[in-house]
N, C-alpha and C positions, 0 to 999 in steps of 0.2 A: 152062119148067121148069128147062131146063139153067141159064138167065139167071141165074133167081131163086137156085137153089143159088151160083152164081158169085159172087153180087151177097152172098147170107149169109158165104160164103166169104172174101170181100173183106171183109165187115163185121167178121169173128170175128177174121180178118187184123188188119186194121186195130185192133180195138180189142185183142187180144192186141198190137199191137205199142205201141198206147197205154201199156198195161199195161204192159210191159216197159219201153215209155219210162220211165214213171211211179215203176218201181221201180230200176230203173238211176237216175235222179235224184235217187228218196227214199236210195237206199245210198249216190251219191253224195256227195250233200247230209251223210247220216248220217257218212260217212267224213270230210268237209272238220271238221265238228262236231266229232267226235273227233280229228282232227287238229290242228284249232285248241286246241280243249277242252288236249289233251296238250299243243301248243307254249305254251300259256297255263302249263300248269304247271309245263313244263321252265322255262319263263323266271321261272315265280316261285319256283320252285324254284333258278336261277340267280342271283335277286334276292338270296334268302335265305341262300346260299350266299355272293356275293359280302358281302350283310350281315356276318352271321359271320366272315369273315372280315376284315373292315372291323373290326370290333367288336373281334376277336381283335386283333386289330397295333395298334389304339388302344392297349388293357385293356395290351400288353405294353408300348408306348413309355410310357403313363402308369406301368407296373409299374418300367420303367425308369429314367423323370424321378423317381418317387416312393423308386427307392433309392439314385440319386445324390443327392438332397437331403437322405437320408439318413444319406449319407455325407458328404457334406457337412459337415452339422451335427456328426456324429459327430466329423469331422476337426476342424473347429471348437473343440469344443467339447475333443478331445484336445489343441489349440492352447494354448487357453485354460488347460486342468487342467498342462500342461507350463510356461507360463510362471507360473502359480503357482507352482508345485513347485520352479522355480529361483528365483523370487523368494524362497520362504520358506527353500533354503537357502544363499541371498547373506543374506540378513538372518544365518539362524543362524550362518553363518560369520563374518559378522562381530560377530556379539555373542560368535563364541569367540575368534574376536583380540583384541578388547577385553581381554577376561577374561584369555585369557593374558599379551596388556600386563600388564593390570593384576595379574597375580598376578607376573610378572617384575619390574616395577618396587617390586613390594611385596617383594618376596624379593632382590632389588637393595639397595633403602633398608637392608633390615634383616642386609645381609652388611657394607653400607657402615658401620653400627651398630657391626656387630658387629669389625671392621675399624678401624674409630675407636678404640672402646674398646682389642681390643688394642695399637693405636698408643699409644695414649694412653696404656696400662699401661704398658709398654715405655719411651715416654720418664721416664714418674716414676720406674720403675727405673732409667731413666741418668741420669735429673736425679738423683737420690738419690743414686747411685754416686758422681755427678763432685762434689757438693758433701760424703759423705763424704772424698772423696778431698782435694776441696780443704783439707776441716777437718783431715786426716790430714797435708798438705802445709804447711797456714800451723803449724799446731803445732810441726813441723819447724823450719821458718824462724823461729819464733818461740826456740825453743831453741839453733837455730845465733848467733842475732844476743843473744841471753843470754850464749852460751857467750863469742862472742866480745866484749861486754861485759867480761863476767867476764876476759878476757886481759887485757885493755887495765887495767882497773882493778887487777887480780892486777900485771902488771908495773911499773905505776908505782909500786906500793906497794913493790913490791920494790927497784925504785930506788931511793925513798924508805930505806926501814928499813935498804939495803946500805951509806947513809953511817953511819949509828948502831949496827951490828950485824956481827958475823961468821956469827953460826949463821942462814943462810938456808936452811937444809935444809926445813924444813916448809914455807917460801911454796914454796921451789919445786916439792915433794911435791906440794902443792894445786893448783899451778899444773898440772902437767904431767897428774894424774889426774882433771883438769877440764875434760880436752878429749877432747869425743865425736868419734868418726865420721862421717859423712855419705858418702855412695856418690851417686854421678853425677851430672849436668851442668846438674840440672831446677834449684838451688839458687845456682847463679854471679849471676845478675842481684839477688838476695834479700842473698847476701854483700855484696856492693860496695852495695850499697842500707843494709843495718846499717850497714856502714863509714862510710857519707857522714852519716848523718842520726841522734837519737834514735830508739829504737821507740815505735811508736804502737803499740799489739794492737790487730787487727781485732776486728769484733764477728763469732764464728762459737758453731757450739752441738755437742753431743755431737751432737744427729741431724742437722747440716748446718742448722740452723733456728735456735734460739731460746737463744745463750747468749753472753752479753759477758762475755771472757775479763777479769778487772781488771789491772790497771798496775800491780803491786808496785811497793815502794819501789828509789831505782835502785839502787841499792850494798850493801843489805842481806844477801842471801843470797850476794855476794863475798863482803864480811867474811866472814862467820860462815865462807865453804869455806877462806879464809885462814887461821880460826882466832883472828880478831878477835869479840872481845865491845864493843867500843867505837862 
C-alpha cells in the first residue's frame, strides 16, 4: 500500500514536473518568439528608419544639386542678359558718337559757311575800298600830270608871247592859279613818271569797275585857262 501511494506519488511527481517542464519550454519558447517577433521589428523598424533617412539625405542632395543648377542657370542666364545689356549699350553709344560727329561736323561745315561768307564779305568790302581808293588815287595822278602838262605848255607859251609882248600879267595869273596842291609822298613815282612820258588814262570807273576815263584833246583846256581861244 505504502509502495503503491509512493509509486502514484512519483508518477504525479513526475508528470507534474513533465508539466512544468512542458510549460517552462512552451513560455520559454513563447518568450524567444516574442523576442525574436520584437528584434524582427526593432530591425525593421531600424531598416525603416535607416530608409528614411537614406531617403531624406538623398531628397536633400537632390534638393541641393536641383538648386545649384538652378542657380546656375540663373547665373547664366544673368550672364547672358548682362552681356546684352552692354552690347546694346556699346551699340547705342556708338550710334550717339556717330550722331554727335555727325551733328559737329554738320555744325562745323556750316560755321565754316558761315565764316567763308563773312570772309568773303569782308574782302569785297576791302576789295571795293582799295579799288575806290585806287580810282580816288589815279584821278589824283591823273590831275597832277594835267596840271603839270598845263606848266609846261603854260610856260612855253609864255616864252613864246614874252618875245612879242610886254603885258604877261594874265599868262602868268593862269599860270600861277593853275597849280593845285597835292599832300604826301604816295604821288613822287606818278610825278617823275608824267614828266618822262605822255599820259595814257587808265581805264577806272566811278565804282572801281566799269568806266574809261577818255583822252582829251592835249593842249585844249591850257589854251582856254591861258586865255587862248585859237
Amino acid at each position: 500500500m505504502e509502495e503503491q501511494r509512493e509509486r502514484i506519488t512519483n508518477r504525479l511527481l513526475a508528470r507534474m514536473k513533465k508539466k512544468m517542464g512542458d510549460e517552462d519550454e512552451r513560455i520559454a519558447r513563447e518568450i524567444a518568439e516574442k523576442e525574436e517577433e520584437q528584434a524582427k521589428e526593432e530591425q525593421a523598424k531600424e531598416e525603416k528608419l535607416q530608409a528614411d533617412l537614406k531617403s531624406i539625405a538623398e531628397h536633400r542632395v537632390n534638393v541641393i544639386k536641383m538648386k545649384e543648377e538652378k542657380e546656375k542657370e540663373e547665373r547664366l542666364e544673368g550672364q547672358k542678359l548682362l552681356i546684352g545689356l552692354m552690347e546694346a549699350d556699346r551699340i547705342y553709344q556708338e550710334l550717339e558718337k556717330d550722331k554727335i560727329h555727325r551733328n559737329y561736323c554738320a555744325n562745323l561745315k556750316l560755321q565754316e559757311a558761315h565764316v567763308a561768307q563773312i570772309a568773303e564779305k569782308i574782302a569785297r568790302g576791302e576789295t571795293e575800298k582799295q579799288e575806290d581808293a585806287e580810282y580816288v588815287r589815279q584821278k589824283e595822278v591823273i590831275a597832277l600830270c594835267r596840271e603839270q602838262e598845263f606848266q609846261k605848255y603854260a610856260k612855253k607859251i609864255i616864252d613864246e608871247q614874252s618875245k612879242t609882248t610886254q603885258n604877261l600879267y594874265p599868262l602868268l595869273k593862269g599860270l600861277h592859279e593853275g597849280i593845285p596842291t597835292f599832300s604826301g609822298p604816295a604821288y613822287s613815282e606818278d610825278q617823275h613818271c608824267c614828266e618822262k612820258q605822255p599820259i595814257q588814262p587808265p581805264y577806272i570807273g566811278e565804282t572801281a569797275q566799269e568806266m574809261k576815263l577818255l583822252n582829251e584833246q592835249k593842249y585844249d583846256h591850257t589854251k582856254a585857262r591861258l586865255g587862248f581861244t585859237w
